[in-house]
C-alpha positions, -999 to +999 in steps of 0.1 A: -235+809+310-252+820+276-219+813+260-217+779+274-254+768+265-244+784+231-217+757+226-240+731+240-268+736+214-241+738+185-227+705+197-256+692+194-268+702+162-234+688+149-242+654+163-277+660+150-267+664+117-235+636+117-265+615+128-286+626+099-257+619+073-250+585+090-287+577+087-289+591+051-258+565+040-274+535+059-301+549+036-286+550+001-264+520+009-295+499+014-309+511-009-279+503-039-277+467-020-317+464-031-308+473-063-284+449-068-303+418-053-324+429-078-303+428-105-288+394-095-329+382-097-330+396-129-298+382-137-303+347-127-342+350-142-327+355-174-300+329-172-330+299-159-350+311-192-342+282-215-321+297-250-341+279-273-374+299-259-353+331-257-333+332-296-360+310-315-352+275-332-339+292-361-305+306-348-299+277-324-300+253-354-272+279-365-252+278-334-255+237-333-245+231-371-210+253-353-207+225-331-187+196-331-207+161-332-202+154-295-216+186-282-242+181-306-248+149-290-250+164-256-273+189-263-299+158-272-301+152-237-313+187-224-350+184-236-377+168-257-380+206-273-341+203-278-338+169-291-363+180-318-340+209-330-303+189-321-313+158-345-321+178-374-310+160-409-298+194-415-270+192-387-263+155-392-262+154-428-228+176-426-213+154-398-219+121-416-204+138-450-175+151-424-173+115-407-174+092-443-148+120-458-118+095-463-130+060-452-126+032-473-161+015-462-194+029-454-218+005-441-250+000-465-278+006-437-263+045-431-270+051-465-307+033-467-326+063-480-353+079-449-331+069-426-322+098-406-286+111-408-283+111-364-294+072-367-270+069-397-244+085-380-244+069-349-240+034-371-216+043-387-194+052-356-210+017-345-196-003-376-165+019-378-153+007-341-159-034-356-132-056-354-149-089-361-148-096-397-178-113-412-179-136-441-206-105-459-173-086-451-145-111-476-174-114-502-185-077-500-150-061-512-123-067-537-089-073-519-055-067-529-032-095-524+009-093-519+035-113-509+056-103-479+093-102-480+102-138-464+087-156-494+116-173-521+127-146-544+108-160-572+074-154-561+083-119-554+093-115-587+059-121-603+042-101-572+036-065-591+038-052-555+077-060-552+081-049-593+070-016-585+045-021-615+004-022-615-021-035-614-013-049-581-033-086-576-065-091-570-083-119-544-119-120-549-141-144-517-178-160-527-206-167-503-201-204-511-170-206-491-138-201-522-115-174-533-110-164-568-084-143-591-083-122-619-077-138-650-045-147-664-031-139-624-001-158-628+009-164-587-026-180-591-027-208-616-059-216-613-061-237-585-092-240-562-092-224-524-111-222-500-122-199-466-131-199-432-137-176-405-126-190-373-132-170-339-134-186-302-147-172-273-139-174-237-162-167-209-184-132-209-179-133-246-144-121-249-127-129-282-095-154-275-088-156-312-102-144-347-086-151-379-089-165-414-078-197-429-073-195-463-061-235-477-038-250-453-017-211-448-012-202-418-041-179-398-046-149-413-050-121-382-073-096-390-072-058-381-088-027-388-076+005-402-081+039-390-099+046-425-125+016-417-106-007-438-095-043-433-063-058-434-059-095-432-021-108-429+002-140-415+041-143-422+038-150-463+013-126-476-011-095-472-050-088-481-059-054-477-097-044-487-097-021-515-117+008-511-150+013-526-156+050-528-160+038-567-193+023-561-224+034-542-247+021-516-226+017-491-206-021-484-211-044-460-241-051-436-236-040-398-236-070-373-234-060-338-201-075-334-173-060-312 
């Protein structure tokens, strides 16, 4: 009978103390899972706190000049604290250097001195994407001028383009509506010509045709170039806008014109 209530007691002190351990891991396991609500609080505390209160203006002006000019962009939008730091001449200054690297026109008003370089780069994307060609446009720019290769053999031959020899021609347009060459041009001959820009529109503005007459030639069709140059053609000859990284203040005013 002893022996038996013997077994009893140590029975139950073993379920006492399995009980004891089971209550001590409910115990620590509530306690880690605490801990880590915690730390997700802390976590996602940290991650709400806006980075521009948490590094300082100074190194996200850094981490923005890293950036290309559309995530630049983007980052206008966050705040009024953000915009502040994302249109920095600082930042903007190096993308419009980067954007103008290559082109053959810059529009004048990007280059208007106080004008800040987010407002100047933004027109020049603006003027760049332009495929209207304005009569400030012809008379702005000095355009080289070249036969194409169905014209008679003997007009080729006094085209420098077809020689292989240079200068190549020159077609210079005037506000008052004519063309002029360079002197002694001999396709040229001194005759008079005249321009005209001729663009019609169908309903909700969309362009059914925009060329240039020149005389009685055939239309020239207009395009523009990935480099932000113009290119004016028909079956007998080409104009193509020469460059003008040679002169400063930019060329051309910007018309909002698609």
């Amino acid at each position: 009978m002893e022996l038996q209530e013997m077994e009893e007691k140590l029975q139950n002190r073993d379920v006492l103390l399995e009980v004891k351990k089971k209550n001590k891991r409910k115990r620590r396991k509530k306690k880690r899972n605490r801990e880590k609500r915690k730390e997700k609080i802390e976590e996602e505390e940290d991650l709400s706190q806006d980075p521009l209160e948490v590094f300082g203006r100074d190194i996200i002006l850094m981490i923005l000049k890293n950036l290309d000019a559309r995530s630049v962009a983007l980052s206008l939008l966050v705040s009024r604290a953000w915009h502040g730091v994302a249109s920095s001449d600082s930042i903007w200054s190096a993308k419009c250097e980067e954007l103008w690297l290559g082109k053959a026109h810059i529009p004048c008003l990007a280059l208007v001195q106080g004008l800040p370089k987010l407002a100047a780069y933004s027109l020049s994307i603006m003027d760049g994407k332009r495929t209207r060609i304005t009569k400030e446009d012809l008379c702005d720019h000095a355009w080289e001028f070249h036969f194409n290769k169905v014209v008679p053999e003997y007009w080729r031959n006094l085209d420098p383009y077809w020689k292989g020899t240079s200068p190549l021609m020159h077609r210079y347009f005037h506000t008052d509506g004519s063309q002029t060459a360079d002197p002694g041009d001999k396709v040229w001959g001194g005759h008079e010509c005249c321009y005209s820009i001729i663009t019609s529109v169908v309903g909700e503005g969309k362009i059914r045709e925009h060329y240039v007459r020149i005389n009685r030639w055939p239309h020239m069709l207009v395009s523009r170039k990935q480099d932000w140059s113009w290119e004016m053609s028909n079956v007998l000859c080409c104009y193509s806008s020469v460059p003008d990284a040679h002169r400063g203040g930019g060329t051309g005013p910007l018309l909002p014109m698609g």
